[in-house]
OpenMM code with the backbone's topology and positions (N, CA, C; nanometers):
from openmm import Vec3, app, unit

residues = "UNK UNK UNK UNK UNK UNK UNK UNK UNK UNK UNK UNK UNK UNK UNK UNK UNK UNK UNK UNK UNK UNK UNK UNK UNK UNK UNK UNK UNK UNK UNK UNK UNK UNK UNK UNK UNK UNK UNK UNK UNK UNK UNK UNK UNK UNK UNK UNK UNK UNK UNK UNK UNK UNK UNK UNK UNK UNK UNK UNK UNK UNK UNK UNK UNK UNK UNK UNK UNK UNK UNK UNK UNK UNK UNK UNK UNK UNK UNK UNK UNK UNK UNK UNK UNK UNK UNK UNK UNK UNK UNK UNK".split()
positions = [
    Vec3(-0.1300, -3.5145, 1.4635),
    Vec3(-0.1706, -3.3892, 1.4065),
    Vec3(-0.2289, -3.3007, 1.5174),
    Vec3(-0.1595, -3.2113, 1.5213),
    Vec3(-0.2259, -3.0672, 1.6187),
    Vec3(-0.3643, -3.0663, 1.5831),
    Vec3(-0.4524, -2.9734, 1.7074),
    Vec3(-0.6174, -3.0114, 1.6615),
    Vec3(-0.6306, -2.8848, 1.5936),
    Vec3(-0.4915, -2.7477, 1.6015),
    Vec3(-0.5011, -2.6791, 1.5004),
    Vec3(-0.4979, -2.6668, 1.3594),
    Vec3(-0.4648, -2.7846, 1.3333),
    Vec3(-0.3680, -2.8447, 1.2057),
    Vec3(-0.5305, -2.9409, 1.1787),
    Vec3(-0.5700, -3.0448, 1.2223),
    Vec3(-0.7186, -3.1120, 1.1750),
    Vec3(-0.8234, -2.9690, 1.1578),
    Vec3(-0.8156, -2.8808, 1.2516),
    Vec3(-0.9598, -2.7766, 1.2033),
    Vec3(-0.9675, -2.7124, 1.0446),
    Vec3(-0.7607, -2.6688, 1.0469),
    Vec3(-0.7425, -2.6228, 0.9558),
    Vec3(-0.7912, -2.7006, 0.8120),
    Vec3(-0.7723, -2.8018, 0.8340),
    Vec3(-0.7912, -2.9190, 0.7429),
    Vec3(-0.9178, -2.8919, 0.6881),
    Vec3(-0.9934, -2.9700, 0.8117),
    Vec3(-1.1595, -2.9473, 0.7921),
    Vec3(-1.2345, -2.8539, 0.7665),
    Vec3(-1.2059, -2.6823, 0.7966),
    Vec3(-1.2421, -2.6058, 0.7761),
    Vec3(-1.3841, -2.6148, 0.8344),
    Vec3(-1.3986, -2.3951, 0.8789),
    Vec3(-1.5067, -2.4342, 0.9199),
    Vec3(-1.5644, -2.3704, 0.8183),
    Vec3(-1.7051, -2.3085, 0.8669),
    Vec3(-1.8272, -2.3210, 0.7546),
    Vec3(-1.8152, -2.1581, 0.8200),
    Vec3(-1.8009, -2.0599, 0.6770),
    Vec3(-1.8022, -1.9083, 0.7336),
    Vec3(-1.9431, -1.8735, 0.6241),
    Vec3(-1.9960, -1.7886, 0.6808),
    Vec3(-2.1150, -1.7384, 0.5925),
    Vec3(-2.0849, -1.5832, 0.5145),
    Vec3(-2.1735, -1.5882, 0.4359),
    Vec3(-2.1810, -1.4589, 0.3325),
    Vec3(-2.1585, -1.3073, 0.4210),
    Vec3(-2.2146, -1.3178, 0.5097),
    Vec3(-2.2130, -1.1934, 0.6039),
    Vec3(-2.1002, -1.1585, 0.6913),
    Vec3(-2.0333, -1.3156, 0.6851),
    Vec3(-1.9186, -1.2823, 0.7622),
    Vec3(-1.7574, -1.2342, 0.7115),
    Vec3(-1.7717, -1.2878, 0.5664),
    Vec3(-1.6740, -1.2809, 0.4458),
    Vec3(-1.7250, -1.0758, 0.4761),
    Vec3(-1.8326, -1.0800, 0.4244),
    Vec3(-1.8853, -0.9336, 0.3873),
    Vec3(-1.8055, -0.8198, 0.5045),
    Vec3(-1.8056, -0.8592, 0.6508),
    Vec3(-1.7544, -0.7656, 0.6974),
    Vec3(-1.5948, -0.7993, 0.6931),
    Vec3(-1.5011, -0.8164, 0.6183),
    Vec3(-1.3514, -0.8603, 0.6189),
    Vec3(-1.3427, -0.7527, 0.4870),
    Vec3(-1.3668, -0.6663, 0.4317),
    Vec3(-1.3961, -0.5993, 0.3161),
    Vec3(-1.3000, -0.4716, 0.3034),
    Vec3(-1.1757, -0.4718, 0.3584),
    Vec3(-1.0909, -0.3888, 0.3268),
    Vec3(-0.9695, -0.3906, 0.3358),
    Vec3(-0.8693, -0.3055, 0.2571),
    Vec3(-0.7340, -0.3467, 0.2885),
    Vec3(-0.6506, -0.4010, 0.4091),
    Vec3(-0.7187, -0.3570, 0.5081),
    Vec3(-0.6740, -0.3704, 0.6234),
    Vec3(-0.7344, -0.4990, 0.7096),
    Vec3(-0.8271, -0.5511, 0.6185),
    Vec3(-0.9134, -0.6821, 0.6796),
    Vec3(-0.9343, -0.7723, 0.5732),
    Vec3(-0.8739, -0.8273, 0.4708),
    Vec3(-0.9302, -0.8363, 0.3630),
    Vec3(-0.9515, -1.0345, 0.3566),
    Vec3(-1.0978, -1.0537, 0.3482),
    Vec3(-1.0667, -1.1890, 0.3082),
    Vec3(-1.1610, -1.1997, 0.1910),
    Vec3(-1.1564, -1.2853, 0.0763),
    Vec3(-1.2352, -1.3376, -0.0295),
    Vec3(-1.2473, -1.4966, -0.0299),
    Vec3(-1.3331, -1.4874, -0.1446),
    Vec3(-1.3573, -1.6570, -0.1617),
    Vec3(-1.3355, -1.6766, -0.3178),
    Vec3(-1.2537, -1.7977, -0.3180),
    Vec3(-1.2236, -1.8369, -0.4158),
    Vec3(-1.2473, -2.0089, -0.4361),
    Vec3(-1.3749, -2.0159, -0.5229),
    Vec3(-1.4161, -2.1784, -0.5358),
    Vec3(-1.4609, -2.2484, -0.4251),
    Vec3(-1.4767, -2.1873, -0.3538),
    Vec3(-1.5855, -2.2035, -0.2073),
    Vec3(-1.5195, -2.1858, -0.1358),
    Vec3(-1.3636, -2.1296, -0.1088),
    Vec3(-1.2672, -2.1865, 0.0099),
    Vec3(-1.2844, -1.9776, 0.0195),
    Vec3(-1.2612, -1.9873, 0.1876),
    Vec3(-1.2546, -1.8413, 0.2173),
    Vec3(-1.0955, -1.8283, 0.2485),
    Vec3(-1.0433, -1.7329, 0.2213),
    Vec3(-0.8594, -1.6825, 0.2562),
    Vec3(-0.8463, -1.5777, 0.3150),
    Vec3(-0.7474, -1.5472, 0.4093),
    Vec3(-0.7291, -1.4436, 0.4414),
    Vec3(-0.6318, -1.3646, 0.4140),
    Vec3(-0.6557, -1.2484, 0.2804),
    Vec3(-0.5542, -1.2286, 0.2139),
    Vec3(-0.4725, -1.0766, 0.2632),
    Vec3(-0.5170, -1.0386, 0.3900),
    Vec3(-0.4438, -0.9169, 0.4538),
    Vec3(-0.3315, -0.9078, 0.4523),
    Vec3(-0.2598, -1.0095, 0.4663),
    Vec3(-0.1272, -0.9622, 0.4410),
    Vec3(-0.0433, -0.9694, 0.3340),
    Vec3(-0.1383, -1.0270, 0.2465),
    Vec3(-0.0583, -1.0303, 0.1172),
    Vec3(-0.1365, -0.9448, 0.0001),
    Vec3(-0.2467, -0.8647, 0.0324),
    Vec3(-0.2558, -0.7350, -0.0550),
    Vec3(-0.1686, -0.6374, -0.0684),
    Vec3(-0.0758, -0.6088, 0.0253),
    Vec3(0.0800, -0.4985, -0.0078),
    Vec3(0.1698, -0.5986, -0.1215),
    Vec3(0.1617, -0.6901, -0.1170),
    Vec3(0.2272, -0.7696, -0.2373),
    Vec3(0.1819, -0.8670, -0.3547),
    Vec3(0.0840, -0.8423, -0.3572),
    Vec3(-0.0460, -0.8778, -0.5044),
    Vec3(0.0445, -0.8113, -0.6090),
    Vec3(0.0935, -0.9375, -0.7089),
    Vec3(0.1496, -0.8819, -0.8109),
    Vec3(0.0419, -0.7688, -0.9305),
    Vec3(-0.1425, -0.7860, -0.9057),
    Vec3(-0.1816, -0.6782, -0.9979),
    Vec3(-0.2385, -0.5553, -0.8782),
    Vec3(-0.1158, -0.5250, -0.7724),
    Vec3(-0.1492, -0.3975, -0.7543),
    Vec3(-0.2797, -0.4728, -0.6447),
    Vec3(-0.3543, -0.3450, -0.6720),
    Vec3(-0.4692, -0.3054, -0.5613),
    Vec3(-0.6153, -0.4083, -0.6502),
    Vec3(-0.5804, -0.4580, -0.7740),
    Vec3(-0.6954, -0.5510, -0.8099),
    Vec3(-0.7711, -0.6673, -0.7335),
    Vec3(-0.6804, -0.6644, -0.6159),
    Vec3(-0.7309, -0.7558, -0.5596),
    Vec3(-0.8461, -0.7348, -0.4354),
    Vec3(-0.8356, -0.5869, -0.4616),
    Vec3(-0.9428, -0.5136, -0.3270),
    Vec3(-1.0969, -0.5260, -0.3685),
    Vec3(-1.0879, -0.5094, -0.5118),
    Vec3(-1.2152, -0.5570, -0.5693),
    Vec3(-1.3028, -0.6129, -0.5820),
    Vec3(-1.2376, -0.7595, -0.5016),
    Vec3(-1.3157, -0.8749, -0.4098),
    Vec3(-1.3308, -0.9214, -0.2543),
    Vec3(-1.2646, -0.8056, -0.2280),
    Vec3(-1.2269, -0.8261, -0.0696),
    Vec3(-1.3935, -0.8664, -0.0213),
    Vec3(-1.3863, -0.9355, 0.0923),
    Vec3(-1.5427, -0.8874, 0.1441),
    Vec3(-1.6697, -1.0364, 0.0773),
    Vec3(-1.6023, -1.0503, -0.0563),
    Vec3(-1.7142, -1.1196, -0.1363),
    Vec3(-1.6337, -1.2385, -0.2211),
    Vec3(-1.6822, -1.2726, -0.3205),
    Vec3(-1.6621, -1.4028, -0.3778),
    Vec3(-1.5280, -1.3559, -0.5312),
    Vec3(-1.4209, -1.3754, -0.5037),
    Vec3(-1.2923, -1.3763, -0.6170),
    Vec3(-1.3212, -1.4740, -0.7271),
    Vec3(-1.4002, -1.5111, -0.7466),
    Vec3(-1.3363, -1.6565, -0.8529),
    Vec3(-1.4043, -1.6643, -0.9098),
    Vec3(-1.4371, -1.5887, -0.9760),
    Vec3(-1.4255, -1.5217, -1.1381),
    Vec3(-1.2917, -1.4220, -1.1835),
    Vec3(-1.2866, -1.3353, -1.1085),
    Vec3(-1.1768, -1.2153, -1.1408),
    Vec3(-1.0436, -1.3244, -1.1348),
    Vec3(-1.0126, -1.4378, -1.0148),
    Vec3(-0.9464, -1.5160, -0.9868),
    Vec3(-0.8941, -1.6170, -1.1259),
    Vec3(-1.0003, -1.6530, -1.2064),
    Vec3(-1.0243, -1.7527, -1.3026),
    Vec3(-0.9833, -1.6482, -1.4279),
    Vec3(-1.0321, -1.5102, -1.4682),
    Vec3(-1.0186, -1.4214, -1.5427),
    Vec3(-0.8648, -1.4263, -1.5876),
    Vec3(-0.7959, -1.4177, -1.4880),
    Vec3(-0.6458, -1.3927, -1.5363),
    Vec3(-0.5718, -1.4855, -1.5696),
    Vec3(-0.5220, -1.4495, -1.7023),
    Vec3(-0.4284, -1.5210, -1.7990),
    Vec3(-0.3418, -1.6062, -1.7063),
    Vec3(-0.2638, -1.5088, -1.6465),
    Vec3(-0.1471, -1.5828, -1.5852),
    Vec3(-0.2332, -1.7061, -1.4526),
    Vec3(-0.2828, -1.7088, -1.4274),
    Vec3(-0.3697, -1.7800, -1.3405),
    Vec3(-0.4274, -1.9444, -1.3938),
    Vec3(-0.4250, -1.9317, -1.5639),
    Vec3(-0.4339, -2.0560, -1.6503),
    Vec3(-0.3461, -2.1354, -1.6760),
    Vec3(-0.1995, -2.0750, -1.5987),
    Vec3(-0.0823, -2.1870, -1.5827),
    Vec3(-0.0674, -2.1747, -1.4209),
    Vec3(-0.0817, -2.1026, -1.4029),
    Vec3(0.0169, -2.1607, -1.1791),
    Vec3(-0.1290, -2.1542, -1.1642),
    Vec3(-0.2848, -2.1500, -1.1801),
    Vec3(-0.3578, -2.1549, -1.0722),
    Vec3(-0.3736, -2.2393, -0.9382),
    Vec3(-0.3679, -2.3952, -1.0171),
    Vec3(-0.3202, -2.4485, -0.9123),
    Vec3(-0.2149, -2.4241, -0.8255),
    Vec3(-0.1201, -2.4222, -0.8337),
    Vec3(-0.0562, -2.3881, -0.7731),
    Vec3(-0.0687, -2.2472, -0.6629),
    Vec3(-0.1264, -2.1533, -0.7240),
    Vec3(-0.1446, -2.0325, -0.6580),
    Vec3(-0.2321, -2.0871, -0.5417),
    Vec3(-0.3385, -2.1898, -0.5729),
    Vec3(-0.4631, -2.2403, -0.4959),
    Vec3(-0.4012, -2.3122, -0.3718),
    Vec3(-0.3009, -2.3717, -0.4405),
    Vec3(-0.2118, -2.4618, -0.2847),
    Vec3(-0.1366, -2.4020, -0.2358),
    Vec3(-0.0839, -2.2886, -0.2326),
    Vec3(0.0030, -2.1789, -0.1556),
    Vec3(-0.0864, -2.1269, -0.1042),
    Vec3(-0.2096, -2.1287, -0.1530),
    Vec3(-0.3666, -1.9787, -0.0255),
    Vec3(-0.3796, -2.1330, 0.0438),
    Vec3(-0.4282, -2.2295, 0.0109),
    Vec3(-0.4491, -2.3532, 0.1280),
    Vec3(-0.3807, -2.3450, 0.2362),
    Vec3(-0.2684, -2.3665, 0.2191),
    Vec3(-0.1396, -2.3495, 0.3601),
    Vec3(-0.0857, -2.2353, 0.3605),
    Vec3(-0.1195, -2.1141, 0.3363),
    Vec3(-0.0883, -1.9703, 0.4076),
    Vec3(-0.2206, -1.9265, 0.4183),
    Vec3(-0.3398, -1.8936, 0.3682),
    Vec3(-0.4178, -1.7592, 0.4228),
    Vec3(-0.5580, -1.8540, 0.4206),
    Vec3(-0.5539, -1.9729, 0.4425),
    Vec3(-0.7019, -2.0592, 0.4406),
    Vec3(-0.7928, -2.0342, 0.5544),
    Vec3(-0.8743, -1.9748, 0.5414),
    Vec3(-0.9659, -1.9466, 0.6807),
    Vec3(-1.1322, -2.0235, 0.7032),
    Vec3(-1.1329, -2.0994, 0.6257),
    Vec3(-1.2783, -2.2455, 0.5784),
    Vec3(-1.3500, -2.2313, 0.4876),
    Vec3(-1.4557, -2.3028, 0.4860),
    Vec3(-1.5517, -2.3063, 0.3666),
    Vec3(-1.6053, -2.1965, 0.3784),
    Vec3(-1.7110, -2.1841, 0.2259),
    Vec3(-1.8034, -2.0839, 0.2457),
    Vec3(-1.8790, -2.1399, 0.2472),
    Vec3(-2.0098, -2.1282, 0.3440),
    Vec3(-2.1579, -2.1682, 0.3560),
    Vec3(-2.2226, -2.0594, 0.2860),
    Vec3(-2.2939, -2.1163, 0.1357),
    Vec3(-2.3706, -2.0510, 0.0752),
    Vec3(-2.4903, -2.0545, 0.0952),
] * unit.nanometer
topology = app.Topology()
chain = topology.addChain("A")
for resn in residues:
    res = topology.addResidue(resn, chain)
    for name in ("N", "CA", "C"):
        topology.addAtom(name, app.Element.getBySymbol(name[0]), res)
């Protein structure tokens, strides 16, 4: 295993302040269930539109958990952000 591939794994420990400055379309990461993502490049293709800017910056998972369609693929949605936009834990 690449030692890029174990960090990824392990994740590191990102804090509240650091999520906080990632807070726009153009930088956008959230947290969802403690895991931080980096969802910049996939806010131009968020199937609800720009709803997803709403959490940029801060904690998704509630709004994340909120949606219907999210009560059948969540998992799934959760293991596609793992291995595309996973950027570590959140240290609360």
């Amino acid at each position: 295993m690449a030692t890029d591939e174990k960090s990824r794994e392990e994740g590191r420990l990102i804090s509240k302040e650091e999520v906080a400055r990632h807070n726009k379309k153009e930088d956008a990461w959230i947290i969802i269930d403690g895991k931080v993502y980096d969802m910049t490049n996939y806010v131009s293709k968020h199937p609800g539109g720009n709803a997803i800017l709403r959490n940029v910056g801060g904690d998704a998972t509630s709004g994340f958990h909120s949606q219907p369609a999210h009560f059948t693929v969540g998992n799934y949605i959760k293991d596609k952000l793992k291995n595309t936009h996973y950027v570590g834990e959140f240290k609360s």
